[in-house]
C-alpha atoms as one frame of an Amber mdcrd trajectory, in Angstrom:
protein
  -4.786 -24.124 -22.077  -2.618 -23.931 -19.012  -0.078 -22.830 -20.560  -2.079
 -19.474 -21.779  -3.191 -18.962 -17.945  -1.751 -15.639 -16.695  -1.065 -14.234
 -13.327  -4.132 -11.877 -14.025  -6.473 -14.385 -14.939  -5.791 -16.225 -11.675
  -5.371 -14.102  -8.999  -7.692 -12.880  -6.010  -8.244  -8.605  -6.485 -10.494
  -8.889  -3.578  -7.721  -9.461  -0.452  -7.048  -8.598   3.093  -4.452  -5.530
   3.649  -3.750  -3.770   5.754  -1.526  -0.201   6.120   2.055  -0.881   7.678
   1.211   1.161  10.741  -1.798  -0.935  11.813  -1.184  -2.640  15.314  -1.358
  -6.488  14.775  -4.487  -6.626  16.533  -6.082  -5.416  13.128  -3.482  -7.265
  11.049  -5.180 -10.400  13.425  -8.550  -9.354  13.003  -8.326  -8.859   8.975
  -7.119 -12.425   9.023  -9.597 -13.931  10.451 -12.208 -12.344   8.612 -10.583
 -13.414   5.388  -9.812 -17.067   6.853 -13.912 -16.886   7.370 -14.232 -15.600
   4.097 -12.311 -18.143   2.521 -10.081 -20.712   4.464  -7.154 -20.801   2.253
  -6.420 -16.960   2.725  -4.243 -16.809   5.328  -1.729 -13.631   4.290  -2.324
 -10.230   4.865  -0.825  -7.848   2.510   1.064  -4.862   4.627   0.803  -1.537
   1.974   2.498   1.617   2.854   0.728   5.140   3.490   1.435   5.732  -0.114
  -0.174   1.964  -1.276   2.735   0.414  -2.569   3.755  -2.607  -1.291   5.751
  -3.018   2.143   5.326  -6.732   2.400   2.985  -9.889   4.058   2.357 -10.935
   7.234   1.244 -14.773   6.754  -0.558 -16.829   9.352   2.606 -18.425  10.326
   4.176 -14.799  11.512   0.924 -14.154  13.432   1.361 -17.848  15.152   5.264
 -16.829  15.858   4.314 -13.378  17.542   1.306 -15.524  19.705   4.205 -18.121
  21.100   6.730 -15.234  21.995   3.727 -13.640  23.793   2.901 -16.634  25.033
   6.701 -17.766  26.304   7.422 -13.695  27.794   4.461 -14.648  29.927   6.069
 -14.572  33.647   3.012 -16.625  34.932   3.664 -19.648  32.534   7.033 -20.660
  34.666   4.779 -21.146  37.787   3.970 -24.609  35.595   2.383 -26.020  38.928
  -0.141 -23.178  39.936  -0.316 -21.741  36.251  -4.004 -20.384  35.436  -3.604
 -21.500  31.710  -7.037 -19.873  30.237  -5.586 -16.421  32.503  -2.259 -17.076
  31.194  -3.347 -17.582  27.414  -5.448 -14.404  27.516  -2.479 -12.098  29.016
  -0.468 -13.749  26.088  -3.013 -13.022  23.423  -3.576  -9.207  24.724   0.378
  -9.084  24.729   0.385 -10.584  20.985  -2.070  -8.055  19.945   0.061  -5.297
  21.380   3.279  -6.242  19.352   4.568  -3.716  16.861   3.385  -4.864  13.119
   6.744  -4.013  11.711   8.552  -6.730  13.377   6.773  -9.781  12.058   6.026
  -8.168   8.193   7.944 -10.207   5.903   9.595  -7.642   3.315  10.894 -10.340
   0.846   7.577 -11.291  -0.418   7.012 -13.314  -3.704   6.215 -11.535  -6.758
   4.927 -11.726  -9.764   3.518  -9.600 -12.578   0.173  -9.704 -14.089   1.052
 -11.436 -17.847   2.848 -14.279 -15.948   2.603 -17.805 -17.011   0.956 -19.948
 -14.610   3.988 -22.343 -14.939   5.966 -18.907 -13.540   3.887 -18.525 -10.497
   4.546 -22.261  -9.843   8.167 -21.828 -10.262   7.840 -18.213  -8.056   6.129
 -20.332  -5.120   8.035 -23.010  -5.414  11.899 -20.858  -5.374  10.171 -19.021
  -1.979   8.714 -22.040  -0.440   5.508 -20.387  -0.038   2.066 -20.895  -1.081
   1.404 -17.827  -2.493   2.840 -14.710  -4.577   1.926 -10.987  -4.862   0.427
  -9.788  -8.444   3.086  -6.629  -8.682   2.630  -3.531 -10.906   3.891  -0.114
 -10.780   5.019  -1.182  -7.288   1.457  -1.733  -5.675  -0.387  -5.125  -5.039
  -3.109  -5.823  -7.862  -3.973  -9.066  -6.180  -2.637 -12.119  -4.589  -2.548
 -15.815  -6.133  -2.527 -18.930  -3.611  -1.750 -22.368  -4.359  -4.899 -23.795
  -4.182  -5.916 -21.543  -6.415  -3.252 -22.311  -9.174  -4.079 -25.890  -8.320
  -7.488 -25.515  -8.886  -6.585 -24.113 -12.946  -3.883 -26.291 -13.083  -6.261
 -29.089 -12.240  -9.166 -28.041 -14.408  -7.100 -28.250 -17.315  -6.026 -31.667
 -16.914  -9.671 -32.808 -16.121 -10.526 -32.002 -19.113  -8.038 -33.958 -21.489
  -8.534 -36.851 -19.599
């Protein structure tokens, strides 16, 4: 049965994007309501104005933009009289402020919709992330996760045991 699982029959169609000139306040804001949604989405597709695909911005790019706010902050080398809850604010309204462009990741992994679930693996696995892009015609159809391959990977083996 696994082995008849496609890319299509997996993936999410329902998932947080956002258009490559959004500020990453919004990309920030998408995330969390998709984390809230469901806690193991933590990418955000970036689409250009024309809906094809431009890249990702995963959770760990948002983290990396919130510690180079956080480490520009000229109050946070004051360690001794530092306001940390002041200093974390000014480094969260900095974050939020960055430009989008720097942090989207452009090299994202793909696959396309009749792929083998043992291809997605393989896809993930190659990229070291835990996730891939459904591709066709150059736009995003959907994204697949890990958890959610586990999950059919999983189901299939439950049931010849």
């Amino acid at each position: 049965m696994m082995l008849r699982k496609r890319a299509w029959d997996i993936m999410r169609d329902e998932f947080p994007a956002v258009q490559e000139d959004a500020s990453m306040a919004e990309c920030v804001r998408v995330l969390r309501d998709a984390i809230r949604e469901n806690p193991d989405n933590f990418v955000v597709v970036v689409k250009t104005k024309g809906g094809k695909l431009a890249g990702a911005i995963s959770i760990w790019k948002v983290m990396k933009a919130l510690k180079q706010a956080v480490l520009r902050d000229e109050n946070i080398k004051n360690i001794e009289s530092v306001d940390w809850d002041q200093a974390v604010r000014h480094a969260c309204l900095t974050c939020t402020q960055l430009r989008l462009e720097d942090f989207i990741e452009p090299d994202v992994p793909k696959v396309r919709p009749n792929d083998a679930a043992l291809v997605l693996h393989d896809v993930m696995a190659k990229a070291r992330k835990s996730w891939c892009i459904v591709m066709e015609g150059g736009k995003a159809m959907g994204v697949v996760f890990l958890s959610d391959l586990y999950r059919e990977m999983t189901r299939d083996m439950l049931r010849v045991c």
